[in-house]
Backbone as numpy.savetxt, mean C-alpha at the origin, in Angstrom:
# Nx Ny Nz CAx CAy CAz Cx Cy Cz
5.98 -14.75 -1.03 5.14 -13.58 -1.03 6.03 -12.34 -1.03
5.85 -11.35 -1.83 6.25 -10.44 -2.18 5.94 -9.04 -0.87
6.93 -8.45 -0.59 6.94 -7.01 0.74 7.12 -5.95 0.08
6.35 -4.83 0.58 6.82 -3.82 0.13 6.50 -3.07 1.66
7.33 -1.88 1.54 6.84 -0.70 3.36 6.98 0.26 3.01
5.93 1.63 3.09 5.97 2.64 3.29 5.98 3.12 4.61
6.00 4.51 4.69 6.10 5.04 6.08 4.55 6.09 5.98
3.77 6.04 7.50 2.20 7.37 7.19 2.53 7.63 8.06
1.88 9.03 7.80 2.12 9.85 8.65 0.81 9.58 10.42
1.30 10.09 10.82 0.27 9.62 12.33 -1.42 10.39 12.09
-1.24 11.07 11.41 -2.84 11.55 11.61 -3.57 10.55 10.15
-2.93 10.04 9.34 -3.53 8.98 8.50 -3.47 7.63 9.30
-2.23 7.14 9.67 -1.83 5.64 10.30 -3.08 5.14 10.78
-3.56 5.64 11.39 -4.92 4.92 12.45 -6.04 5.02 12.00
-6.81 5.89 11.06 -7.54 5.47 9.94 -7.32 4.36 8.94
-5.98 4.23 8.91 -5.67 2.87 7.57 -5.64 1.59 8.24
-4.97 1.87 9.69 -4.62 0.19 10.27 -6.50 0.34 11.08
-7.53 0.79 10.94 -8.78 0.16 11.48 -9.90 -0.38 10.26
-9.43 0.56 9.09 -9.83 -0.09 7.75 -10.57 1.47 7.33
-10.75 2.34 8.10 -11.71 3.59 8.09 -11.34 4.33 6.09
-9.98 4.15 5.90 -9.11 4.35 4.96 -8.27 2.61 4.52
-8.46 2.55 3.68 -7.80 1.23 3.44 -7.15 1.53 2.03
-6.37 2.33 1.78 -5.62 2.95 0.64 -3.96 3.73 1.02
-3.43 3.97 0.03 -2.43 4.46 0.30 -2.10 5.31 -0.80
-1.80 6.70 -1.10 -1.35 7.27 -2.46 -0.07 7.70 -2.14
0.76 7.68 -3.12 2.65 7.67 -3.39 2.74 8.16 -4.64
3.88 8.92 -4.94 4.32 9.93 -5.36 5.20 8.58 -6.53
5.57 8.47 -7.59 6.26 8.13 -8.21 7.63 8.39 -7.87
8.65 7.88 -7.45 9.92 8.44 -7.47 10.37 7.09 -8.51
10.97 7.73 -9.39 11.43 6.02 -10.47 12.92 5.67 -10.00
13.49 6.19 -8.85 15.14 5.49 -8.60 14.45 4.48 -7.50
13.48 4.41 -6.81 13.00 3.83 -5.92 12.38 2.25 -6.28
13.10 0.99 -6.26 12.51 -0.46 -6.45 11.11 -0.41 -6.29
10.36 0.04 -5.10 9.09 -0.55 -4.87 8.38 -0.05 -5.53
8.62 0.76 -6.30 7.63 1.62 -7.61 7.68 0.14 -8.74
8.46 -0.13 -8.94 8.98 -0.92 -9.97 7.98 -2.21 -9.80
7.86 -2.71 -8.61 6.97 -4.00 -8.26 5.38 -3.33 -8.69
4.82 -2.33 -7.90 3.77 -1.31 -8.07 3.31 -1.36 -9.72
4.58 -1.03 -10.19 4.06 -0.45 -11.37 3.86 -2.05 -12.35
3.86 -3.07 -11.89 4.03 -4.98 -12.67 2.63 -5.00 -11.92
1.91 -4.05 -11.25 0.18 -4.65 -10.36 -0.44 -3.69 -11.29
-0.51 -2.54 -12.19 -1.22 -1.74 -12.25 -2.58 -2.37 -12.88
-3.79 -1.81 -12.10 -5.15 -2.37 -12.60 -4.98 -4.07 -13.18
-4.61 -4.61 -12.56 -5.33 -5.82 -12.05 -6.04 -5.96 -11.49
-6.74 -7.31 -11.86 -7.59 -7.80 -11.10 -7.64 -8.30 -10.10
-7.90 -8.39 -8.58 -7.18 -8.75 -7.46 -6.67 -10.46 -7.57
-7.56 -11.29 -8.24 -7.16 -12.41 -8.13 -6.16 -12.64 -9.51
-5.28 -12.04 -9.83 -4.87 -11.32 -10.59 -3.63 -10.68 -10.33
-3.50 -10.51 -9.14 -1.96 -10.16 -7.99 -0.80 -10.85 -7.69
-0.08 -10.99 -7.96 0.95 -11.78 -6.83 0.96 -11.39 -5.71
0.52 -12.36 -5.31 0.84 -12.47 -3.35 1.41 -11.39 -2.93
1.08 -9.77 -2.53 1.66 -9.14 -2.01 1.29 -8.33 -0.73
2.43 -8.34 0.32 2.04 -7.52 1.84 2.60 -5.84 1.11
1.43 -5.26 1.88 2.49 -3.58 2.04 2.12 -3.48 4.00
3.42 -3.16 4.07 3.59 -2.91 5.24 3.63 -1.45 5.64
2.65 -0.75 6.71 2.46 0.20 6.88 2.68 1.11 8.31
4.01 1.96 8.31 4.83 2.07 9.59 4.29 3.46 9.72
4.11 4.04 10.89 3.81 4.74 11.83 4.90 5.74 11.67
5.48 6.54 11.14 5.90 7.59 11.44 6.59 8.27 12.40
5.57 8.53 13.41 5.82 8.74 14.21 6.55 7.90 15.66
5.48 6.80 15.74 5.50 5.74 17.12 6.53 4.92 16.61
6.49 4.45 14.95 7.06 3.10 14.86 6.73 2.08 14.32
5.52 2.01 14.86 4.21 0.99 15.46 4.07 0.15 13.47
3.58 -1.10 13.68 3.31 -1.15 11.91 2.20 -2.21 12.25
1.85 -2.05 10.69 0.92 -3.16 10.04 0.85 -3.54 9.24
0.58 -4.92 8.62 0.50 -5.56 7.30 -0.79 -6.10 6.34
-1.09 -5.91 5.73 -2.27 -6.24 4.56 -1.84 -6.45 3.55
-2.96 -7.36 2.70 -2.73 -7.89 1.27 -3.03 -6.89 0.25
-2.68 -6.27 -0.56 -3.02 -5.82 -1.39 -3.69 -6.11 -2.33
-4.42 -5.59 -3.18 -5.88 -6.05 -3.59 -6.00 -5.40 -5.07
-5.39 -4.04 -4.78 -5.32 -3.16 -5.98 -4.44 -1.90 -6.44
-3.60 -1.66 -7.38 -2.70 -1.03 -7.77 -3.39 -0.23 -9.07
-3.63 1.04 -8.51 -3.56 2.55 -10.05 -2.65 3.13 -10.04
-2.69 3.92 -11.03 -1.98 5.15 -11.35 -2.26 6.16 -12.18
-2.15 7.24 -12.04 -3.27 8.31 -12.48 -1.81 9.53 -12.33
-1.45 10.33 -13.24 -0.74 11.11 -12.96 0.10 11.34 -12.18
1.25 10.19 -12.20 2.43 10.80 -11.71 2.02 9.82 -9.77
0.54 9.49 -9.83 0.64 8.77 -8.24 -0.50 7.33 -8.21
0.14 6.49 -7.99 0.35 5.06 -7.48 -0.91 4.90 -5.84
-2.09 4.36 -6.17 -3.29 4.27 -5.39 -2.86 2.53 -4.90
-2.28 2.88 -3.76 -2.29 1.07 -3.32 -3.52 0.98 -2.17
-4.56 -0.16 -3.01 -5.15 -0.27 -2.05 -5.23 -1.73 -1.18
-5.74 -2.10 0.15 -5.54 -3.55 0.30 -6.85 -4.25 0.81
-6.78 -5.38 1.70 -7.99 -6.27 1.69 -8.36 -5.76 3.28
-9.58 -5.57 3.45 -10.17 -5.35 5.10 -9.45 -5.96 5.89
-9.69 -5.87 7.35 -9.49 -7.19 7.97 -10.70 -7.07 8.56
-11.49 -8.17 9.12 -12.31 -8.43 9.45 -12.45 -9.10 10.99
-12.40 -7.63 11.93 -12.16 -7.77 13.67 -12.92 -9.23 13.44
């Protein structure tokens, strides 16, 4: 299974790790690998994915979390990762 980690900022983090937000938008940087994996998902179909976690670190605390990703856009220059609920 394939990893990727960004870093959010603390006033997003806790909307994304309860599901309130279950997305992520990123800036294209093209010297950066994990664009490169990103950009091999675009608009697929989820069953349609390779097996992939994005791991999502806290900024601030540290603190992280992991989900499957589900769906990869791109729309001008920024990369919409979105992933699968979890279901308390």
């Amino acid at each position: 299974m394939k990893h990727i980690k960004f870093k959010s900022d603390d006033k997003y983090y806790h909307v994304e790790y309860y599901g309130d937000k279950n997305n992520t938008v990123r800036r294209l940087e093209r010297s950066d690998e994990r664009f490169e994996l990103l950009n091999s998902m675009i608009d697929r179909d989820s069953d349609k994915i390779e097996d992939c976690i994005i791991e999502i670190e806290n900024s601030s605390s540290g603190e992280t979390f992991c989900r499957v990703i589900r769906n990869v856009s791109y729309w001008d220059g920024l990369f919409i990762i979105t992933w699968h609920e979890v279901v308390y």
